[in-house]
N, C-alpha and C positions, 0 to 999 in steps of 0.2 A: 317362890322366894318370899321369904316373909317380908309384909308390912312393916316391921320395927327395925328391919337390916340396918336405917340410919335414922333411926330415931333419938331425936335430940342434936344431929347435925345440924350446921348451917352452911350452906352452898350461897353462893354467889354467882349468878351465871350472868356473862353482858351477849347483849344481842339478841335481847331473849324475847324479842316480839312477832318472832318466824321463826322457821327452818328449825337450824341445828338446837340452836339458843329454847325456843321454844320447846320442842320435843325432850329435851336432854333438862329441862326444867319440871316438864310432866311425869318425867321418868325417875328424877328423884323427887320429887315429893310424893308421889305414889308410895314411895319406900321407906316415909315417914322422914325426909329432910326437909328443914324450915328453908325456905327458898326466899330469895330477893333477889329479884330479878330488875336489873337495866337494860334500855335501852332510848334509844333518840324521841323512837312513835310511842311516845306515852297511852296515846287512846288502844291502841293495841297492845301493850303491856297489860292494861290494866283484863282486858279479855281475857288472855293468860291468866292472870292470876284470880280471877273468877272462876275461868272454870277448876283451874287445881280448888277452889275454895269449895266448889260443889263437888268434888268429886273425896271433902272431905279432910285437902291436904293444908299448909299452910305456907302462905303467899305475902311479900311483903313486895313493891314497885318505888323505882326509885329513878328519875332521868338521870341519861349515862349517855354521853356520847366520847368514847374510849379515843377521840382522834384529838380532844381537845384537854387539854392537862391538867386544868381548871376543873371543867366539870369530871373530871376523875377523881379529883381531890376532894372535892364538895360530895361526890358520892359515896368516896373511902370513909370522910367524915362523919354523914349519917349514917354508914353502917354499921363503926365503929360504935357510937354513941347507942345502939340497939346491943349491938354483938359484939361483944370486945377482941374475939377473936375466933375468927373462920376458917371450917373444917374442912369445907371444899370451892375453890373456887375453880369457877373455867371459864377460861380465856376464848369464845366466841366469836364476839362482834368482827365481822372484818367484811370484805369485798373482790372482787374483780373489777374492774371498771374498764371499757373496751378490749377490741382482738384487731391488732394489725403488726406493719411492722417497725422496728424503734424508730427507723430514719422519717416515720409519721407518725411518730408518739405525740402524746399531748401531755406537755407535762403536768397540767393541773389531773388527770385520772393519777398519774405515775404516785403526787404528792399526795393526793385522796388511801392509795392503797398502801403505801408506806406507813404514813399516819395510823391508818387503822388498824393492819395484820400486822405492824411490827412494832411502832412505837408505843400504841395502843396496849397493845399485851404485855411489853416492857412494861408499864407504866403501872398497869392494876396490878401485875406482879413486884413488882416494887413496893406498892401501896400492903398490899396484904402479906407479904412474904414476911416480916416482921414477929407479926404475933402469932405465928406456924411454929417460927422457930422459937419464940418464948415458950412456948406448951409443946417442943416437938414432936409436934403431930400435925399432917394435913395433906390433903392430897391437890394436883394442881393440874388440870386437864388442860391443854393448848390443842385450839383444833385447826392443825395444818390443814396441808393438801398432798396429793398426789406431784404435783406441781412445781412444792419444794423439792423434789428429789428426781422428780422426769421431768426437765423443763423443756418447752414444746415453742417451736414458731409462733411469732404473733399474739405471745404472751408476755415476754420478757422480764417486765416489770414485776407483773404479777409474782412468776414464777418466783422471781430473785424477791420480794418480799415474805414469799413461804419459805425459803431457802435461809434466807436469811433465822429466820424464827426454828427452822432445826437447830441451827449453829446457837444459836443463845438458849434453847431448852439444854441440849449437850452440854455448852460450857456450865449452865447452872447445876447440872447434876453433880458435876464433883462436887462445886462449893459447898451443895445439901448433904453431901455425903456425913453422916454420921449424925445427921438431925433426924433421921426419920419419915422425912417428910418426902412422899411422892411426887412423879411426875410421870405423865401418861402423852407424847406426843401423837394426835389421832390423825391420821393423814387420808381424807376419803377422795377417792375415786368422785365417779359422777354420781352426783344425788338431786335429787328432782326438784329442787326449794326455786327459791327468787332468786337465787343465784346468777342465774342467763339472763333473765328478765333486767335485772342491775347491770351486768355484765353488760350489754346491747343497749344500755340507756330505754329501759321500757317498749323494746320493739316486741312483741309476745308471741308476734311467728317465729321471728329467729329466735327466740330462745325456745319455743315447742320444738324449733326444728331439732336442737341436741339430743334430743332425746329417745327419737323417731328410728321406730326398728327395734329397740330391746327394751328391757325394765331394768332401770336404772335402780340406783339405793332409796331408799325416803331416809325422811329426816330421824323417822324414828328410827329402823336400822341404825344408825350411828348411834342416835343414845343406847341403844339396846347396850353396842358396846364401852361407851362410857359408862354407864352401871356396871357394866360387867369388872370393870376396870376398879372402879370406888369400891366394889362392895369385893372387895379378895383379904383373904387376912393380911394383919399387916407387915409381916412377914414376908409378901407376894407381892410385885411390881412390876408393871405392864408398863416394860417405857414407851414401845414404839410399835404404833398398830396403824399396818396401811390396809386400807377396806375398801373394797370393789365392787362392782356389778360382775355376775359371774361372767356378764360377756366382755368384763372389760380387762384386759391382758398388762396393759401399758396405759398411759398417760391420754395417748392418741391414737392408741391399738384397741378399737371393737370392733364386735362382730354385730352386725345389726340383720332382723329377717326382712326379706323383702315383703312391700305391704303394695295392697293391691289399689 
């Protein structure tokens, strides 16, 4: 695939200091997109966007914490002020926060993930949707889950926070209809990031345990298919792509090998 595929693009990615956010920020600017990248851990922001700077591409960091409204605005702001109006943005940043069941929810994780996977991504989508539709052109990656659409015990919140985020990419699609302007809702299966790690509040065995028995997705796998997604003519529109581990059938349906 060629280097120039999005050359002279500007992407926006939040959460882009691990996992999805990370990967899927190395994968377009590898393909010639100006990137600017948010997120909370600045010191790791800034790692990202050194290495795309060594590896030749161009990297712009900017603190973002997508669950507070303010610092969305202050970072809509500075982008604005660089890039008047952005080619690609994707909606990353977000969380899991515990596994049990609602009648021993805690609401402070519930208000954590609401914030982040849904109002969060409302929020930058608002922010940027704007100046898409004044040049219409732009493409708009939101990265679901599995979750949204097979919601599982002991999840609840979570799930109905991804759920929630189907239902407002859908409704936004008609309103874009006739602008031009994409939407890619990516909904992955299990992928091997901090994920669990966040999920389990930092317990690192239980979250190695998820994973234990098969090869899950990596982070790049997903951006593989978010490039795949940006770079189709624009004629072509990938609205909705749920992504798996081949051993993974369902939500809470895998197969894992027995290990000795």
């Amino acid at each position: 695939m060629s280097l120039k595929l999005l050359s002279e693009r500007v992407a926006v990615v939040s959460g882009a200091s691990s996992g999805i956010g990370e990967a899927t920020a190395l994968a377009l600017a590898s393909h010639g997109a100006k990137v600017v990248l948010g997120a909370r851990r600045e010191d790791r922001l800034e790692g990202v966007a050194e290495r795309i700077k060594a590896e030749g591409g161009q990297a712009e960091t900017l603190p973002l914490d997508v669950a507070d409204a303010e610092s969305c605005r202050q970072f809509f702001g500075a982008v604005e002020g660089r890039h008047p109006a952005v080619d690609i943005l994707i909606n990353n940043a977000g969380l899991a926060r515990g596994l049990g069941p609602v009648a021993a929810g805690d609401e402070r994780d519930w208000r954590e993930m609401v914030e982040a996977n849904l109002m969060g991504l409302m929020r930058m989508t608002r922010l940027f949707l704007p100046g898409m539709v004044a040049k219409k052109r732009g493409d708009i990656v939101h990265v679901g889950s599995i979750a949204g659409v097979q919601p599982y015990a002991n999840g609840a919140a979570y799930c109905a926070s991804k759920a929630a985020v189907e239902a407002f990419v859908q409704a936004l699609r008609f309103e874009l209809l006739g602008t031009s302007i994409r939407q890619l809702l990516i909904e992955p299966g299990m992928v091997e990031t901090e994920f669990s790690v966040v999920r389990f509040h930092g317990d690192q065995q239980r979250a190695a345990a998820v994973y234990q028995g098969l090869e899950p997705l990596s982070a790049a796998d997903v951006a593989d298919c978010i490039l795949f997604a940006v770079t189709r003519p624009e004629h072509v529109c990938v609205q909705t792509l749920l992504v798996t581990p081949t051993a993974q059938a369902a939500a809470t349906t895998v197969h894992r090998e027995k290990t000795s």
